[in-house]
N, C-alpha and C positions, 0 to 999 in steps of 0.2 A: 189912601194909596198915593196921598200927593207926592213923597219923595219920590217912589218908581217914576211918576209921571215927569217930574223935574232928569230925572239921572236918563232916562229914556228920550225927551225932548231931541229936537234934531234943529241943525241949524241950514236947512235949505237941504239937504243928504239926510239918508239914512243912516241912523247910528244903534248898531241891533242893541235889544236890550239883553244884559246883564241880570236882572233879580225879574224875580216870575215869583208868581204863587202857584203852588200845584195841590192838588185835591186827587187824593187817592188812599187807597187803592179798592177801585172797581173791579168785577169783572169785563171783557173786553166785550161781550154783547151786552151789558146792561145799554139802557137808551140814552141817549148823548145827547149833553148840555145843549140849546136853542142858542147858540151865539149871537146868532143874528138878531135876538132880540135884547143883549144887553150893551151896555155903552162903557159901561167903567167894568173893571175887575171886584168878583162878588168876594165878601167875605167871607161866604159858604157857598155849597153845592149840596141841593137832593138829586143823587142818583139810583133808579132802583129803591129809593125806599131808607137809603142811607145819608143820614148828613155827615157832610163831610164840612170841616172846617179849614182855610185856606192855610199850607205852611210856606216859609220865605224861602225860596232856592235862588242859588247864584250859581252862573256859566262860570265857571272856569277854564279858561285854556282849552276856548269854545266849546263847553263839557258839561252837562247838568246829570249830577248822578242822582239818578232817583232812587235807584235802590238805599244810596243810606240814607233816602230821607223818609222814603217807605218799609224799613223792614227787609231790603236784599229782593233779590230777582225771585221769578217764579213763574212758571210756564202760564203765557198769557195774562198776567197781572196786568193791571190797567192804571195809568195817570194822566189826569189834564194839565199842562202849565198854562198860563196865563199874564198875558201881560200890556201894557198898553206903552203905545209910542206919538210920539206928535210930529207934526210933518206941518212945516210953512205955508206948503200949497199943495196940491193935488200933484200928484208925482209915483212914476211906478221904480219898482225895485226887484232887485234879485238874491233871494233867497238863495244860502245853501245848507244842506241838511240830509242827515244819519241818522240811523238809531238802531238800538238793539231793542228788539228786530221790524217791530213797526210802527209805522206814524199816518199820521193826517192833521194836517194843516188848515187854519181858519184864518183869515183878515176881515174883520168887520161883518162875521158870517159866512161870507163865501171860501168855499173851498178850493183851495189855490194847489194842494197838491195832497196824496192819497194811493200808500202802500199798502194798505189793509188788506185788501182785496188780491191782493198778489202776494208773490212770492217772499215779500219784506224785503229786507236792506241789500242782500244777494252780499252786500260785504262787511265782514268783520276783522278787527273792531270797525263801530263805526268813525264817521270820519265828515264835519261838511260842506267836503264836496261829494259823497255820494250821490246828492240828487240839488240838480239847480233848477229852481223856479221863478216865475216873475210873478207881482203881486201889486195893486194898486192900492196906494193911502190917499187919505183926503185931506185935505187943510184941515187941522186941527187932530181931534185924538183919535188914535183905531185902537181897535182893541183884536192883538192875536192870540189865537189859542193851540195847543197843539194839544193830540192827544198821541200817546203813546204806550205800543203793547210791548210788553216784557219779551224775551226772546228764553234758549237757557243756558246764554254765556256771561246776562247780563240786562242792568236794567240802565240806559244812559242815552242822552239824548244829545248829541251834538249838532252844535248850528251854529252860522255865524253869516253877517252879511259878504254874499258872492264876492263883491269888486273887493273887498278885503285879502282875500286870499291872494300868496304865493302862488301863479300859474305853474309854478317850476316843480310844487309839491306836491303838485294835485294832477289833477286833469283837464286837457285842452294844452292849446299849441304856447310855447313860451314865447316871449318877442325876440327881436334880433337881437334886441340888446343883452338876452337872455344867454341866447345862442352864443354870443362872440365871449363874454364873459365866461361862461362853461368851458366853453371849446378853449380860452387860452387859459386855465386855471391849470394847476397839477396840484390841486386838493381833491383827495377821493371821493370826497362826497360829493361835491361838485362834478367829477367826473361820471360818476353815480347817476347823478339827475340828468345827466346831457345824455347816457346812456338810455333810461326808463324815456324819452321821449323818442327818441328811436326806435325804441322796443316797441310803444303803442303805435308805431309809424308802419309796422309789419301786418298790421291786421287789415286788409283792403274790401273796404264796402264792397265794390262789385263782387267778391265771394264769397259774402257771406259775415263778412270780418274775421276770416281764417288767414292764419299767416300763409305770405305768398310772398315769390321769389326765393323760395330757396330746396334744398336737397327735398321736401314732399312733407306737405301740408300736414300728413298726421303727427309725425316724427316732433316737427315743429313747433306744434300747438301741445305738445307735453311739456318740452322745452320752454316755449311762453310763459303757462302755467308758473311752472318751478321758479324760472328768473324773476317775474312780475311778483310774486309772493316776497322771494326773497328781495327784491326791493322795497317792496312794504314795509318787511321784519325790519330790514338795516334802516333806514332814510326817511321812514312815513312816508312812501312816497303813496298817494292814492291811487288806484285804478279808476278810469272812470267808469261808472256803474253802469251804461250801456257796453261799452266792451265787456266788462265780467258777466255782464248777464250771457252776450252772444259768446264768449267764450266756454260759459258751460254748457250751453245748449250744445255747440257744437262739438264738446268733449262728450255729453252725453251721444251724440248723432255718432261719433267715430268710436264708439267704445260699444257700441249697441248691437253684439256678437254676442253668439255662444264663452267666446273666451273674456272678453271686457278687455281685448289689447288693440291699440288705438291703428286702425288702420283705414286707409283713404278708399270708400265708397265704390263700385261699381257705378253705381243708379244715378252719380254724381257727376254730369259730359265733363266737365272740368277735373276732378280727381279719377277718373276712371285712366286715364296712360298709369295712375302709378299706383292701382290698386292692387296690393300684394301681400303677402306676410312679410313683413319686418320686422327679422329678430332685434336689433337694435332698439326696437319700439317695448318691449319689456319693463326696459328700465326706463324710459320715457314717459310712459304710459303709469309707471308707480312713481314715479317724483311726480306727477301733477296729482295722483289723487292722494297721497302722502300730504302736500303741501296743504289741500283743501281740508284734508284730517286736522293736520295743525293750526294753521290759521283761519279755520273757519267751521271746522267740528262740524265737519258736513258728512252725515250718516251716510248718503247716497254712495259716495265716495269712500266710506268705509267699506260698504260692501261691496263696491266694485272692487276694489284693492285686494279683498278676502279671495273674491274669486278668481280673480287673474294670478293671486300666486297660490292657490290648489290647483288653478292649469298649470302653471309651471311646474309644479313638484308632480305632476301626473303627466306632463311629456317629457319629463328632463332623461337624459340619457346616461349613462356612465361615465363618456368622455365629457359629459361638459355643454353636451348639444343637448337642442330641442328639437324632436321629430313633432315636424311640421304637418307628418298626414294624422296626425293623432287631435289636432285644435279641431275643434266646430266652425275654424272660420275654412275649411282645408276646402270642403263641396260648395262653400259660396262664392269663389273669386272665380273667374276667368282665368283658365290655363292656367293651374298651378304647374311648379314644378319639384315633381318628387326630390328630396334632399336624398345624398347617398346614405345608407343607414352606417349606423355604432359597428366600428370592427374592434371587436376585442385585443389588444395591444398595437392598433396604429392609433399615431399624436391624431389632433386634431386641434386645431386654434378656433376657442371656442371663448375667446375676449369678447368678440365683437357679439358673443347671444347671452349666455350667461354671466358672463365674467363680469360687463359692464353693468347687468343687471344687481349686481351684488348689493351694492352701497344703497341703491334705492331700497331692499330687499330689508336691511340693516334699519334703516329709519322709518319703513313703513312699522316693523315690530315697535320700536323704541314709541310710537305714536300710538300702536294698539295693541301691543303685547299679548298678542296670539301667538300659539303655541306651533301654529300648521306654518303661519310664516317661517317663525325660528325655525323651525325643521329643514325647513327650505333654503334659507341662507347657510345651515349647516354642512347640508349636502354638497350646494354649490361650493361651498369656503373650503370643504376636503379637495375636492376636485382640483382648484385653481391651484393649490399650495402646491400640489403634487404636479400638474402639467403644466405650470403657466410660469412657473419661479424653479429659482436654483438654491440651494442654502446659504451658497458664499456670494448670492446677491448678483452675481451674473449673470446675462439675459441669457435666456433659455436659447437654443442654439437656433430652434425650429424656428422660433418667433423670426427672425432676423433672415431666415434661410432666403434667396432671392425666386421660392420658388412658391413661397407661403404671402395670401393675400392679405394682409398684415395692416390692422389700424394702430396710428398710435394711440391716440385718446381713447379708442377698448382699450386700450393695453393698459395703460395708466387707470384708466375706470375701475378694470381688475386690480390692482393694487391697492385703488384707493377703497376699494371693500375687503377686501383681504385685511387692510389693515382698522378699519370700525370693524369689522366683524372681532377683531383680534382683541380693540380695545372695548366693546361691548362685553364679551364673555372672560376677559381675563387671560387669554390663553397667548404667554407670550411669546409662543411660537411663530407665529404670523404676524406678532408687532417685528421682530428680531428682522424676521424674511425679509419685510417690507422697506425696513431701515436699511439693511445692506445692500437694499436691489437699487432704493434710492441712493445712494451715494455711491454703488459701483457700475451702475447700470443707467441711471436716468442723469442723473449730476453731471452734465456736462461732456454727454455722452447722446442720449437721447434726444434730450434737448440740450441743444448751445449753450457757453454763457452767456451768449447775447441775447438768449430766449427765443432761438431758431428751433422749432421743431416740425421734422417732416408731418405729411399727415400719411404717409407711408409706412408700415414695416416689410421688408421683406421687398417682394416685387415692387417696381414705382409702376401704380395706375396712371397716377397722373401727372407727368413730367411737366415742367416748363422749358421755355427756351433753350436753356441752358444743359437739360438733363438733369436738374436738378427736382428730387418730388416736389411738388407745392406746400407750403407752410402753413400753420393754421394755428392762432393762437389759443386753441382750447387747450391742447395738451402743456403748452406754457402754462397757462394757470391753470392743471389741471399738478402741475409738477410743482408751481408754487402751493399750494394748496398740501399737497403728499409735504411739503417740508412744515407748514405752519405746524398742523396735526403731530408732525413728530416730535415740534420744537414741543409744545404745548399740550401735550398728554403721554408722552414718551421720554420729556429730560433731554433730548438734542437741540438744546438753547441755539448750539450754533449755525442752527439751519435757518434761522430769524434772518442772518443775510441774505441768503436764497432767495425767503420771499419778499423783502421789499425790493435787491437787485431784481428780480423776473417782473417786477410791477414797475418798478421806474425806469427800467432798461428795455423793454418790452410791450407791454400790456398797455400802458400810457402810451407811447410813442406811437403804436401801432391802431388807434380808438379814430375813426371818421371822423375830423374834427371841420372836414372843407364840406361844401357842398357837393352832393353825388346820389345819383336820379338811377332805378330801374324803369323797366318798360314793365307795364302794370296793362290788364286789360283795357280801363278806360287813360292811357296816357303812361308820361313820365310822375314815377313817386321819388320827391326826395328822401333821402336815409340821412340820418347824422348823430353820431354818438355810438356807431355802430362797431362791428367788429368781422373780418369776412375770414376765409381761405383766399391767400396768398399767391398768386400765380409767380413773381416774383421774391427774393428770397431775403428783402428787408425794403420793398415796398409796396405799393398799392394799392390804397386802402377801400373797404367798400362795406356792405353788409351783407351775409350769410346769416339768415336769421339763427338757424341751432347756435353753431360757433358762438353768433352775439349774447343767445343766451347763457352761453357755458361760459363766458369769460364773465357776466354781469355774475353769475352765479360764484365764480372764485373772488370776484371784488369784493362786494357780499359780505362772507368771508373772512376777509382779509378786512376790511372795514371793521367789523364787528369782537374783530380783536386786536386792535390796534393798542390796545389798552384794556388791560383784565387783571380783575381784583384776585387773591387769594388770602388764605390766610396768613400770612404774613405780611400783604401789604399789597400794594397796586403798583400792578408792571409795567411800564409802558415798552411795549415790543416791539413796536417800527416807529420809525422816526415819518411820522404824518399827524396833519393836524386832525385832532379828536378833543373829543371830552366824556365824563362819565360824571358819577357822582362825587368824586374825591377833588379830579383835576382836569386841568384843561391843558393842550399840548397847543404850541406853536410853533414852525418850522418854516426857514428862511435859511436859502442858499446862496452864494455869489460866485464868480467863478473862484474864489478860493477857501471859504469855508462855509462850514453849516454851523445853524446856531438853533438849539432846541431849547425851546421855552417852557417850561412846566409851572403852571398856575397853581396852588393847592385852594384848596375850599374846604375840604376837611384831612386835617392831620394828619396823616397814617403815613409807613414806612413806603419808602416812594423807591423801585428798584429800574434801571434806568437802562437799557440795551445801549452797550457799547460798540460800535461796528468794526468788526474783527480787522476790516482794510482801513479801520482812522490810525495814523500812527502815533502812538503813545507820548511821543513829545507836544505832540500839539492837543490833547485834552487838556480844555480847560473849564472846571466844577466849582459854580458859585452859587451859595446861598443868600439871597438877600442882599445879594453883591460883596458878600464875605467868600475869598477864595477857599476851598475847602481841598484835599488831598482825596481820589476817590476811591473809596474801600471798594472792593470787586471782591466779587461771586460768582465765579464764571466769568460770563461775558455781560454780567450788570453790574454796576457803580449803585453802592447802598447809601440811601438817604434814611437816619432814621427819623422816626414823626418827633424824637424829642427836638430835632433843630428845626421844625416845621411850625408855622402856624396859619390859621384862615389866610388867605391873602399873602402869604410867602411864595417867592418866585426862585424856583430852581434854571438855572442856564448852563446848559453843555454846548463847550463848543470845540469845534474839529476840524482840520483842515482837510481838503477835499484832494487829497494826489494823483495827479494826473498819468498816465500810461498808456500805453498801446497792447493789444493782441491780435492777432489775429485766429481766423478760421476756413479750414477749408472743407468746402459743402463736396457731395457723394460725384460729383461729375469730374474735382480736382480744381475747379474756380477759388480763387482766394478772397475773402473779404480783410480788410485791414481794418481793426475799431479804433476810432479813441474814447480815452473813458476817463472821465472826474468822480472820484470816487465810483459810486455804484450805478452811473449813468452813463449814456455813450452819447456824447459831445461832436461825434464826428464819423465817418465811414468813406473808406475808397476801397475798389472804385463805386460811384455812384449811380442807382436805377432812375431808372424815372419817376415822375413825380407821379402822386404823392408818397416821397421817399419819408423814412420815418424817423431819419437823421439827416444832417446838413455833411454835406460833402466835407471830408475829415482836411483839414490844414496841413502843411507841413509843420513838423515840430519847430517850435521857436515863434511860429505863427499863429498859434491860436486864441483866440477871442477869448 
């Protein structure tokens, strides 16, 4: 084993090792190897009665897949790796380390860390930074060992030395340097990861590590759930493995009712002011255990989810509502209050209970493809079609009426299930509805084109200064999000502007990128990479944990389709930098054009989103620096893969024209924008800081 010994050597530092030998596969109670009595790496093992003879594995992209060195996974399968490292002097180090789904650690014998005995990785995939340890080497060679038990999503062991890691990807606080870079970037992913430190910034030790500060910790910690996941999925970003563990305890603690719907404790002196039923918590309450179904194939969590929507379809009501005296949580709270009951032919706005529950309702099925869900979404999806929409896409009168207490984000949640429900089953009835409400109802209507959207319908709860309701960016990206879906399962290619306008115009400009502190029980917490409710009507920035997660949740998203394959070829659908398997994007702005970079890696017909506001004289399409004429499809310019090769660079470029609108908010106040291209460069008159544009120039003057 002298090469490992050589390739594993360290030169005053830790340098983790790469090739192991692993011996498997055991049972996971057979009796384990005596490490402490060997020096070098054995060319065999007896365990149990079985010789095992040693095979060669390599980390990969800190990765050691044991299944195909063993035969594939298998509930409780057993492997040792092994390996030895050399160290100059006596010196300790920081391990980090995953696994599907259990491990235990040896250095020179002793046992330096040990999930066996517990509940295993808590996160999947694994990932490591899951679990960070310290461990001491000695002048000359150690010998570590790991042992590891299979799980049933997988057999794989990930490690890598701690100080190696990306803080930014993982878990724990990033530097400033981290911060200032994030915060000035307008690349999504980067914006992305400035967001996910934020997010973990919401969970405050003194309670438990339950999100605090914002609208009620239950509501919240479902929201957490869903965003932290979909962080995962888009970014690899890691959760660290004490937050997920206290977050599912305390999803179990808040779900641990007769119904399984997430609500804030009595018994709790700190959640008891806001112990209640909250319909809104429905749909909160199935995106976190949905998310746990997908990314972590968590039974527990399937069966909560089963039950909470047989309570749903067993108190839903005709109109759309859920009788609240019908739940098992109805005799455990403090002072409930009776809802008025179902009157057969009055409306009733019932977005904000089932309406928004839909879409959650929609992907819990599509994860476990029960039949009682489906039902349940059906029932709901008849309902909405008929009381909550119009055919010719007009907001329903009632919604808007000044007398009805009116959310926007239910409203739009309702759509946005309306419309998966539509494109789950096929039924293009409620794709049609959804498209026409979107573009005669929410397009620039509901929400601004400047990505103002009240958080009001109907009566303003909560006015500002002005009389204007307050602003909240979920229902932005909840509207960006209704256009991606329609562009990209529905054939309205030209809603693609929409949603990078409501993300560059919007959603970016409006993200915590300054420093800004709540009052927490023990002190001030800073927030950063966050996203709040608006008291002012284009600035202020702050964090509101739900909001931050519904906006983290449309970036997401948006992210994740910035670029998608089909059979004809790969799209690239917003001009943001990405990459996939095919190609890589790069995008660079100046005040007068844009210039979109497309990498190829492999061949294929490469179809290019043209932006419906660049003006046709200034496209300009080069291959490999060969001008080219762009054939369009719509609104794509087609590359085929025959003018393509490895390493051929496509470039579009566009001039960026500048204009004015304005808008005037519900009180008669005017806002004047400027705008370069799909971005606002400018705004009079000006809020206070932090505004989310720079006070607009007079024309002729602008930078």
């Amino acid at each position: 084993m002298s090469k490992n010994m050589q390739d594993n050597k360290t030169q005053g530092d830790f340098a983790f090792p790469k090739e192991w030998t692993v011996f498997g596969p055991v049972g996971k109670d057979d009796p384990e190897p005596d490490f402490g009595a060997m020096k070098d790496i054995p060319k065999e093992l007896t365990i149990a009665g079985n010789r095992l003879v040693g095979q060669n594995g390599m980390f990969e992209d800190n990765r050691l897949d044991l299944g195909a060195l063993l035969g594939g996974k298998g509930d409780y399968k057993t492997a040792y790796a092994v390996a030895t490292v050399e160290a100059d002097k006596d010196t300790e180090i920081e391990l980090g380390a995953g696994a599907d789904w259990w491990m235990k650690w040896w250095v020179n014998g002793e046992v330096v860390c040990d999930t066996t005995a517990s509940e295993g990785n808590f996160v999947w995939p694994p990932h490591p930074l899951n679990r960070r340890f310290t461990a001491r080497l000695q002048a000359g060679s150690n010998l570590v060992a790991v042992k590891v038990v299979s799980g049933v999503g997988g057999f794989v062991l990930a490690a890598a030395d701690a100080s190696s890691l990306n803080p930014c990807s993982g878990p724990g606080l990033a530097r400033q340097a981290d911060f200032e870079r994030l915060a000035a970037s307008k690349d999504l992913r980067d914006r992305l990861e400035l967001s996910a430190i934020g997010l973990m910034d919401i969970l405050v030790p003194e309670n438990d590590l339950m999100p605090t500060g914002g609208y009620e910790a239950a509501h919240d910690l479902g929201r957490w759930w869903d965003a932290a996941l979909r962080l995962e999925e888009a970014i690899g970003f890691v959760i660290p493995a004490e937050l997920e563990a206290a977050s599912l305890r305390n999803l179990q603690r808040l779900t641990d009712n007769p119904d399984r719907l997430l609500t804030n404790r009595p018994d709790v002196p700190w959640l008891k002011d806001k112990s209640r039923i909250n319909h809104h918590n429905f749909r909160e309450t199935l995106l976190a255990f949905g998310g746990l179904v997908r990314r972590r194939r968590n039974l527990w969590a399937r069966d909560a989810g089963l039950q909470l929507a047989q309570t749903m379809g067993r108190v839903l009501q005709a109109d759309g509502s859920f009788d609240s005296t019908e739940l098992g949580l109805w005799a455990t709270l403090p002072e409930p209050v009776a809802p008025d009951p179902a009157t057969p032919g009055v409306w009733r706005d019932t977005t904000g209970s089932s309406g928004r529950a839909l879409e959650a309702l929609v992907w819990f099925y599509e994860e476990t493809g029960c039949d009682e869900v489906a039902d349940v979404a059906s029932r709901i999806a008849a309902c909405h079609l008929a009381n909550s929409t119009n055919p010719d896409g007009s907001v329903r009168r009632e919604i808007v009426d000044p007398d009805n207490n009116g959310h926007n984000h239910s409203y739009h949640g309702t759509l946005r299930g309306l419309l998966l429900f539509g494109l789950l089953t096929g039924q293009r009835e409620y794709v049609d509805t959804v498209e026409a409400t979107y573009r005669n109802a929410v397009r620039h209507r509901l929400v601004k084109e400047s990505g103002w959207a009240p958080h009001d319908l109907g009566e303003t709860n909560f006015p500002n200064a002005h009389g204007d309701p307050v602003n909240e960016p979920s229902s932005t990206g909840d509207s960006a999000q209704l256009a991606l879906w329609l562009a990209l399962r529905a054939g309205c290619d030209d809603l693609l502007d929409d949603v990078e306008r409501l993300v560059r115009a919007r959603l970016l400009p409006s993200q915590c990128t300054e420093g800004f502190s709540i009052l927490s029980a023990s002190g001030l917490r800073p927030y950063i990479g966050a996203w709040a409710v608006f008291g002012q009507c284009h600035a202020g920035k702050g964090c509101t944990p739900d909001v931050h997660a519904a906006v983290i949740h449309t970036l997401c998203d948006v992210y994740q389709n910035i670029l998608t394959h089909t059979a004809s070829g790969v799209r690239v659908n917003l001009h943001f930098n990405a990459e996939n398997e095919w190609i890589r994007t790069t995008v660079t702005r100046d005040v007068h054009e844009a210039r979109l970079s497309v990498r190829v890696k492999q061949p294929e017909n490469v179809w290019i989103r043209i932006p419906g506001w660049a003006p046709e004289a200034s496209l300009r399409l080069c291959v490999d620096g060969r001008t080219l004429i762009p054939r369009r499809l719509g609104v794509f310019a087609w590359v085929p893969a025959s003018a393509l090769k490895a390493g051929s660079e496509i470039v579009l470029v566009y001039d960026l024209p500048e204009r004015q609108t304005q808008e005037t908010m519900p009180s008669g106040r005017t806002y004047t924008f400027a705008w370069r291209g799909d971005e606002i460069v400018g705004i009079s008159p000006q809020e206070y800081s932090p505004s989310f544009y720079p006070e607009r120039q007079q024309r002729g003057k602008q930078q």
